[in-house]
Structures are given as structure tokens and as C-alpha cells.
C-alpha angles and dihedrals in degrees: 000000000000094000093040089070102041079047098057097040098057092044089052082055128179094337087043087050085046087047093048097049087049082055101043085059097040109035126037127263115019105120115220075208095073101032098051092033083058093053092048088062092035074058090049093046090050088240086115144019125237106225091049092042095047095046092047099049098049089048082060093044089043087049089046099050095039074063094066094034081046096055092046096043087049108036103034125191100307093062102029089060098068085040103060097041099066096029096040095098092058092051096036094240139095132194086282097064093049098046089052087050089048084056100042084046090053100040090054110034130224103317090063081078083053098052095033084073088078086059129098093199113030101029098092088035097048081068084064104065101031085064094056084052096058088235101184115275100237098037090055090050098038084050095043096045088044091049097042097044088068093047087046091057103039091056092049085051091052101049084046091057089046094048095054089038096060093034091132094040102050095156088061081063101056097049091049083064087037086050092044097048095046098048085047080050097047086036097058089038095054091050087051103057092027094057116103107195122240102260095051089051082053095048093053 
């Protein structure tokens, strides 16, 4: 299992990293953790490059995360609402958790998108509500692909340190992926079970 992932990773290449990182900021739970920390090693091992790979997987963080500004900026409230009621306990959130963001958004302008990349938690939610907000189209994306491209980076160098680090233990390693995989998988499921929608909590 290790192996498998570092396998298909590298055999999806540079267009299935691009594809992954669509799908970390779209659908729950792909951790960009995993993906970008693999190609760092993918880097380490020579399989990959780092500028190529770095560019390519923030323009896939930067398009996953225009879907959710794109749904706010062009439903708006009205039709987001509904939305997010039946389908809140998919995407672990609920009306709430938008609406706080909303606030924490508003309270702190348009750089808060560029800093909410270094964040494990707020950094896909905080699209939502910028694009309720009409934030302006190019300065979301210039903000989102800036921020993402550090954490990005960062997270290639990491798994490159860790790589070289660990040259003689690959298969700690691999159950370090296996070990982050599983606790982004335990975590989502827990959310999931554990949600209570907004009208049951009102109702209480």
C-alpha cells in the first residue's frame, strides 16, 4: 500500500499531480499534504523537477479552489443556502461555518485568501465566501496562486528533506503516507458522522 501511492503518483506524472490538486480543493479529503510531499520525494528520487512540478500543482490548487469562489460569486446566498443544507454533511460544513467565515473574510479584507493558503483548515472555505463577496476575479486568483505557490514549496521541500533524510528507510517513508492518508481519511469520516445539520441543532 505505501509503495502503491508513491507509484501512482509518479505514473500519473506532472497532468495526474495537476488533476489531484483540482480534486484536494474540490472534493474532501485529498490532502495537498500527501500529494505535494510525494512529489517532493518523486523531486529527491530524480522522477520529477521541481519547477515543473511546483508551477503545475498550484495551477491545480489556484483552478480548485476558482470552483468554490465561482459558485459563491455566481450563486450567491440565495442559492448557496439550499445547497449547502442537503449537501453540508459531504463537505463537512454547514451554513454556520460559512457565515463565520463570511465574517472573518470581511473583518479582515482580501489578503486574508492569500494568507489562509498556510492553513490546513480555512484555506479551501475562505473561496467561498470571497466569492460572495464579489472579490475581484484576478486579485483572488493572483492572491490564491501566490499563496499557494509557498505552501506548495514548502511542502515539495519537505517531502525532499524527508526523502534524503530517510535514503537508507524507505519503508518509513511509506508508512508515514500510509499514516497521513489514513488519519485525512479518519479525520473526514469522523466530521461526517459526527455533523448535525443546522436545523436539528435549532431545533434543540
Amino acid at each position: 500500500m505505501d509503495k502503491l501511492i508513491v507509484d501512482l503518483i509518479e505514473q500519473g506524472g506532472y497532468l495526474g499531480i495537476f488533476f489531484l490538486m483540482v480534486l484536494e480543493n474540490v472534493i474532501p479529503p485529498v490532502p495537498s499534504e500527501v500529494i505535494m510531499g510525494v512529489g517532493g520525494l518523486l523531486v529527491q528520487r530524480g522522477s520529477m523537477e521541481f519547477w515543473p512540478l511546483l508551477l503545475i500543482g498550484t495551477f491545480g490548487t489556484t483552478v480548485g479552489n476558482y470552483a468554490w469562489y465561482w459558485v459563491g460569486d455566481a450563486w450567491g446566498y440565495r442559492r448557496l443556502a439550499p445547497f449547502v443544507d442537503k449537501w453540508g454533511r459531504w463537505l463537512t460544513v454547514d451554513w454556520e461555518h460559512i457565515a463565520k467565515a463570511q465574517v472573518f473574510f470581511s473583518q479582515r479584507g482580501h489578503w486574508v485568501v492569500f494568507f489562509l493558503r498556510f492553513s490546513p483548515f480555512l484555506r479551501t472555505i475562505i473561496s467561498l465566501p470571497a466569492g460572495l463577496a464579489h472579490m475581484p476575479k484576478w486579485k483572488f486568483l493572483g492572491f490564491t496562486f501566490a499563496g499557494s505557490l509557498i505552501w506548495n514549496a514548502l511542502l515539495i521541500k519537505g517531502g525532499e528533506w524527508l526523502g534524503h533524510y530517510l535514503e537508507d528507510s524507505q519503508h518509513i517513508i511509506g508508512w508515514i503516507i500510509v499514516g497521513l492518508v489514513a488519519l485525512t481519511v479518519a479525520g473526514y469520516l469522523w466530521r461526517v458522522f459526527t455533523f448535525v445539520p443546522r436545523a436539528e441543532r435549532e431545533a434543540d
